[in-house]
N, C-alpha and C positions, 0 to 999 in steps of 0.2 A: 384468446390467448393460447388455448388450446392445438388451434392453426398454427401458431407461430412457434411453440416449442415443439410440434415435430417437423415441423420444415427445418430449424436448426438442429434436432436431432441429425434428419437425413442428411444436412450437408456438411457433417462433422465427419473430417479424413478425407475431403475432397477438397479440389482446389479453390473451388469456391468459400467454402468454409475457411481455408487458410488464408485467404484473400480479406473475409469479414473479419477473422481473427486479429490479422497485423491491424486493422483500423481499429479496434477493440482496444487493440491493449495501448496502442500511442493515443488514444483519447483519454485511455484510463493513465496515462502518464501525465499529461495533460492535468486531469482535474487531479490527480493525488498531490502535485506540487503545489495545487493551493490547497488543498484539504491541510499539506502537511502548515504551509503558512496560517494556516488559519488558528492549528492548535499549537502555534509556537508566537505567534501575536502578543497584542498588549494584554491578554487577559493569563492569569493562573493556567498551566497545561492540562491540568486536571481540572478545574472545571471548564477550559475549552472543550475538551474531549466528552467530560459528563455533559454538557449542554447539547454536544453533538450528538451522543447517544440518544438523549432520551427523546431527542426529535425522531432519532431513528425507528425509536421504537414505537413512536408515535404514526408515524408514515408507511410503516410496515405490518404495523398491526390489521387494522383492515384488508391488504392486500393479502397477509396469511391467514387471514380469519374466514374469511368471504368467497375473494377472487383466484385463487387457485388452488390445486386437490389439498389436501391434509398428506405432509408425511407418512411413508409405509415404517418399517418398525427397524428396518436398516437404513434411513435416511435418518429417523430419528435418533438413533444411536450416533452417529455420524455430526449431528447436530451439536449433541452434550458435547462430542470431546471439542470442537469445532471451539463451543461460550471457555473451555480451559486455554486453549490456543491463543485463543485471540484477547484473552483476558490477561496470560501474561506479555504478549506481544504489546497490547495497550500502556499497560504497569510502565514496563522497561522504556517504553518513549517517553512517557510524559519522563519519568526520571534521567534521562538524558536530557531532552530540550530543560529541566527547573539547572541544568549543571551546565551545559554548554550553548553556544548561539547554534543559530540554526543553519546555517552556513559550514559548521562544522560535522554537526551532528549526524543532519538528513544526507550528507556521502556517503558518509562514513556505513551508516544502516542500509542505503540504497547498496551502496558498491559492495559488499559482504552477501546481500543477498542474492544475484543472480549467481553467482560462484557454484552457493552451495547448491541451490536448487536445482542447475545443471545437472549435477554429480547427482542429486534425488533421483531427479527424472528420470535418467539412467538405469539410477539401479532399482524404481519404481515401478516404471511405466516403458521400459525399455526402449527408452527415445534415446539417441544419441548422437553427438555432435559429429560433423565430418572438422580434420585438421582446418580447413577456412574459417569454420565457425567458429572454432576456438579462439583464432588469430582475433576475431571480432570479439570473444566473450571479453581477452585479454586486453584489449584495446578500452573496451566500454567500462571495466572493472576497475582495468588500473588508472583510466582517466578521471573515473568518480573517486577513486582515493586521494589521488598526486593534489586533486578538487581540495578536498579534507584536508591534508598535508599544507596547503597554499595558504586557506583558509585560517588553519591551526596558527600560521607561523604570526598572522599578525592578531593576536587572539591577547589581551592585558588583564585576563580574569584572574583568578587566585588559580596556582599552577595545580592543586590538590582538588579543586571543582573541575577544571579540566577533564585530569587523567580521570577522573569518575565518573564522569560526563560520556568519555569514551571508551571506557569499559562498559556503559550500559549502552551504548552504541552499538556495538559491537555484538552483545548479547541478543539485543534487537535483531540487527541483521541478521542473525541466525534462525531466531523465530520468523522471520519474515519468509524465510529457505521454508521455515518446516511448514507455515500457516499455507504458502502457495501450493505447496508439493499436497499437502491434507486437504485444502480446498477444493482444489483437482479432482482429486480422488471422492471427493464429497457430491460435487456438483456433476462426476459422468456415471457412478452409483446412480443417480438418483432418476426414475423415469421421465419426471419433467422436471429441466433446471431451474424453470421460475417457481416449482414450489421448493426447491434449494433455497433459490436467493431470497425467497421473502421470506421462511420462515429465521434465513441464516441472518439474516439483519434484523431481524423480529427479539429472538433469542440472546441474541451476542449484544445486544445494547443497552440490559437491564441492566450490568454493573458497575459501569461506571458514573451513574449517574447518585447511584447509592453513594460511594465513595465520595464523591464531587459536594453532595449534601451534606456530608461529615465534615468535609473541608470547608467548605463554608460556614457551615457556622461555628466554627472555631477558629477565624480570621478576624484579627482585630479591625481591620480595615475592609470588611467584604466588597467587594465592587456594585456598583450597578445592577443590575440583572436582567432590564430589558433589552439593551445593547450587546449585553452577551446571550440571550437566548436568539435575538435575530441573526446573531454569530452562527449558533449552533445550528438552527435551520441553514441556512446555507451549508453549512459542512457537513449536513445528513444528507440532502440533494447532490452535494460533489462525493461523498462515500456512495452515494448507489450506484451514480457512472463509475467512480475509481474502482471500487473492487469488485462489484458486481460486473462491469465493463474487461476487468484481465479476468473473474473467474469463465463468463461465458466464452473467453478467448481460447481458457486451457481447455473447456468443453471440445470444442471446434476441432481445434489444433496441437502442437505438441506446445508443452507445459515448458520446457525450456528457455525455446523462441517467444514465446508469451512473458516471461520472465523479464527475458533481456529486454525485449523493447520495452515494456512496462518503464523499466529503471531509467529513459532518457527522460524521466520526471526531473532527473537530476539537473539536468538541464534548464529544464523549465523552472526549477526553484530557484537556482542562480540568478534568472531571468528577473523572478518576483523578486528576490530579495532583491538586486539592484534597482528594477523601477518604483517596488511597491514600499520595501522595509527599507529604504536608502541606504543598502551597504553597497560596499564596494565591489567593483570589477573592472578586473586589469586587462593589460593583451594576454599574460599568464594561463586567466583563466578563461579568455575566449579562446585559446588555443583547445585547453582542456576541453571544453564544454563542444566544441569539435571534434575532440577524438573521442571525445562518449558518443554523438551521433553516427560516429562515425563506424564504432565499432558496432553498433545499432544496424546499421546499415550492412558491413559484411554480415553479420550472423542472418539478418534474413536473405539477402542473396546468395551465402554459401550451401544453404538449406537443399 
């Protein structure tokens, strides 16, 4: 393993590297649209995600334990704020999907967040967009909203779970800016990314699992449990490709372009929802869901 995280050391800022990065982050696109199906499913969001976690924790434990160095003393710092991040990034989704479908939701968060993280990375990491790339940020951004928008319009919930629905949307999306921009920062800190990433999915997945136990046993009706634990192991196996797969991306390459393709997740949830969760899709929204790749497309060739 040791082999392998300095050869990706060395080819982070070459072209090589920015080559392994675009397949990193559209894979990590890829599986976060079913990670996100997964925790908006037939089960409680909160105990989707607790089930998720504590598999997490379970699968990462020995690989942080064992199989890679021990964090130095500013990785570990790095780490603590890391479990605050991602602890309220967690909160504010599930309290969106218990409020609105997931059709509306996951644009809504996806399309907020390469915005801000652009603007991050910039004024972070002094990556910055040429006018092409914007044209594509612009295109990918506003196709995941218009998405939402399309979405929203045929939406018969109670009008006040909506709008609250999308205000914790929204908040998400932000956190999403800020957890990509921190992770970044987290994971090229750090001497080897793979002791980043497993002690970061080691750490970051004890709380929601606590919480998840709370809720359950004060559920008059609690579900099943073994049907939702083989849930959860699946969605800790698609959480280590999904954000372990865009962090080693922003390692590589600039944080940005990592960003934006990451979000044609958006794409691929459409996809799920219409063959997996049988909701709908129009020509509306294949239009849409081509101008998200589309804009996907210009930001990495205007690069």
């Amino acid at each position: 393993m040791n082999n392998l995280a300095d050869w990706l050391v060395s080819i982070a800022g070459t072209p090589e590297g920015a080559r392994l990065a675009t397949i990193l982050a559209l894979v990590s696109a890829v599986a976060h649209a079913f990670f996100g199906a997964l925790q908006k499913g037939r089960y409680d969001p909160w105990l989707s995600r607790g089930a998720i976690d504590a598999w997490l924790a379970v699968i990462s434990a020995p690989v942080a334990l064992f199989l890679v160095p021990w964090p130095n003393a500013a990785t570990a710092l790095v780490l603590v704020g890391a479990i605050v991040v991602h602890f309220a990034y967690k909160v504010t989704m599930a309290l969106a999907y218990e409020k609105a479908a997931y059709t509306v939701v996951y644009p809504v968060v996806r399309g907020t967040g390469p915005l801000v993280t652009v603007f991050a990375a910039s004024l972070f990491f002094g990556e910055h967009f040429s006018a092409v790339q914007w044209v594509g940020v612009a295109c990918l951004s506003g196709g995941i909203l218009l998405l939402a928008l399309r979405n929203l319009s045929e939406e018969v919930i109670d009008l006040a779970s909506l709008k609250t629905g999308l205000l914790w949307a929204l908040v998400c999306g932000m956190l999403v800016a800020l957890y990509t921009t921190y992770d970044a920062y987290g994971i090229r800190q750090s001497p080897d990314p793979f002791t980043f990433l497993a002690w970061f999915f080691f750490v970051t997945a004890i709380d929601m699992p606590i919480l998840a136990v709370w809720r359950y046993r004060r559920m008059e009706n609690p579900p099943v449990l073994r049907p939702l634990m083989w849930r959860g192991l699946a969605g800790a196996l698609i959480a280590w490709v999904s954000f372990g797969g865009v962090m080693m991306a922003t390692r590589l390459d600039k944080v940005g372009e990592a960003a934006v393709l990451r979000e044609t997740s958006t794409v691929f949830a459409a996809l799920i929802g219409w063959f997996i969760l049988g909701e709908k899709v129009g020509p509306r929204r294949l239009f849409l869901m081509a101008l998200v790749a589309l804009g996907a497309v210009i930001v990495e060739m205007g690069g």
